[in-house]
C-alpha positions in Angstrom: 75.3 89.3 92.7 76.2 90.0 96.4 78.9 87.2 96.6 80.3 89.2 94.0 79.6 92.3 95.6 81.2 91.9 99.1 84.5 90.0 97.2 84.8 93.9 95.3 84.2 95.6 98.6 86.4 93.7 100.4 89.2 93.5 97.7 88.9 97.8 97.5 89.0 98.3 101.4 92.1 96.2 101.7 93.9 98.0 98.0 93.4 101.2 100.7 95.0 100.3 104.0 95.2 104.2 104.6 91.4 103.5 105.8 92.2 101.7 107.8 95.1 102.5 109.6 93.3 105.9 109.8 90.7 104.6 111.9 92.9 102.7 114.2 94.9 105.9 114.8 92.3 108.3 115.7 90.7 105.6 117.8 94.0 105.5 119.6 93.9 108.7 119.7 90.7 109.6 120.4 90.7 106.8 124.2 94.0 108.6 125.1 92.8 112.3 124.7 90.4 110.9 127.2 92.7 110.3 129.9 94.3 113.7 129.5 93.3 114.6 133.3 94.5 111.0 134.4 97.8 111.2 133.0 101.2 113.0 133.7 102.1 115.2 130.5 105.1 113.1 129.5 103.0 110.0 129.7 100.2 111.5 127.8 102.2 112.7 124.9 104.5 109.8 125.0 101.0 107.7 124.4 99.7 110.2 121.7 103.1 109.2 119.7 102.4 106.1 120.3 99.2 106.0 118.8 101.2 105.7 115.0 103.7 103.1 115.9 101.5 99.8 114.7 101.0 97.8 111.5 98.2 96.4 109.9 98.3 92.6 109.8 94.7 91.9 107.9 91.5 93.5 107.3 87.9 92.0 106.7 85.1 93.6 105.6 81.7 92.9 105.8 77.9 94.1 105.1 77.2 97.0 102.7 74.6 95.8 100.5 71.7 96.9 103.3 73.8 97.6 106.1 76.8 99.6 106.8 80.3 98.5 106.2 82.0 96.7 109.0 85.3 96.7 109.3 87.4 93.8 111.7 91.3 95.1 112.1 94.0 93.3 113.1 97.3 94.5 114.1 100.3 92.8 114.3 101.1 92.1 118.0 105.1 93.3 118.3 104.4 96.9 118.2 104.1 99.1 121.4 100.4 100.6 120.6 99.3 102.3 124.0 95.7 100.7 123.9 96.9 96.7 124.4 94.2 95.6 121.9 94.9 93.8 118.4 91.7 94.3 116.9 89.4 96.8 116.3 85.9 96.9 114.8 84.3 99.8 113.3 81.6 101.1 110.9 81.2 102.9 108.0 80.7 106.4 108.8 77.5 106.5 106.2 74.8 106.2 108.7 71.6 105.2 105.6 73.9 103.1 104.1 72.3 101.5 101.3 73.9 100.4 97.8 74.9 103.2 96.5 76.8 104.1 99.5 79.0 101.1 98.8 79.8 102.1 95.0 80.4 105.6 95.9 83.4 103.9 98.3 84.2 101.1 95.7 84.5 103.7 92.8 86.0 106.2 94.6 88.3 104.4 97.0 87.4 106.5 100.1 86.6 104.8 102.9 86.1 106.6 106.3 85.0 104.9 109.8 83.4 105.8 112.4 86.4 105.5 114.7 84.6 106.6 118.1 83.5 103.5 119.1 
């Protein structure tokens, strides 16, 4: 049952890369609205841009029978993404994630993670 389970949640996270590229957006976004005071205004919104120019080479997903869903992102390393990472972890934004957490995101499709850290 939860081999099963974690093949249907992985398979729907990856048949939505929106979630995904989502989170690695507004995490891009979110480390370079921090440096606002540290960086010229060109620079900053030069960054900002920046923060949509990547692409998604793979995404695994894991826990959400007990736990939350984790998230692993990796981005393809050509692009010019202003952080100089490739990949990014994050968790579901369901904080009492439990079972019916994860059916509500397989059924649904909506994903959505907690892209602060």
């Amino acid at each position: 049952m939860a081999f099963a389970y974690h093949k249907l949640l992985q398979s729907s996270i990856r048949s939505h890369p929106e979630a995904a590229q989502r989170a690695v957006r507004e995490h891009c976004r979110y480390m370079i609205g921090k440096q606002i005071n540290q960086l010229a205004s060109d620079d900053y919104s030069e960054k900002f841009q920046a923060c949509d120019s990547f692409t998604v080479k793979s995404v695994e997903a894991a826990g959400g029978l007990h736990d939350p869903v984790i998230v692993r992102i990796t981005l393809d390393g050509e692009s010019d993404f202003p952080l100089g990472e490739d990949v990014f972890i994050f968790k579901s934004v369901v904080i009492n994630f439990h079972l019916l957490s994860g059916l509500s995101g397989l059924m649904s499709g909506r994903w959505e993670f907690n892209f602060y850290n």
